[in-house]
C-alpha positions, 0 to 999 in steps of 0.5 A: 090741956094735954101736954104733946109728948116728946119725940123721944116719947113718941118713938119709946111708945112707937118701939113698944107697939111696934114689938108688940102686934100680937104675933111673932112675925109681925113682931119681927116685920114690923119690931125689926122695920123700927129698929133698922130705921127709925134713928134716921126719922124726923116728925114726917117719919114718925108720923107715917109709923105712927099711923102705920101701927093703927092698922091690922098686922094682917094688912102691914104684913100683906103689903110688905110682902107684897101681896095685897095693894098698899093704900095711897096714904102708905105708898113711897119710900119707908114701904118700900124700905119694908118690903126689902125685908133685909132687916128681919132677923129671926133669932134662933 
């Protein structure tokens, strides 16, 4: 049997993904989102991050902006905390 990775773990291969989509503004959506928020999360946190990047960027990035419907299983707080987009910071 598998060994379950470390928390630790999880949020090192979390970050890499995160920062990691495929595009340069789902890297900053979605890189900056984890780097903002992630040293307040617990296993419930992780949990929704972690089943967040299983998505398509075009869809994490539609309901951040608010322009597409956010499905049940997403809804509350740590969407809501993305979609501000206080977090973004575009380097020049």
């Amino acid at each position: 049997m598998k060994d379950m990775p470390t928390f630790e773990q999880r949020l090192a291969r979390a970050k890499f993904r995160a920062w990691h989509r495929g595009t340069r503004e789902a890297d900053y959506m979605i890189g900056g989102f984890f780097d903002r928020y992630h040293p307040a999360w617990g296993e419930q946190e992780m949990d929704w991050f972690e089943d967040l990047l299983a998505e398509d960027d075009v869809d994490i990035m539609a309901w951040g902006l608010g322009t597409q419907a956010v499905p049940e299983r997403f809804r509350g707080e740590l969407i809501e905390k993305m979609q501000k987009l206080d977090y973004v910071e575009i380097p020049r």
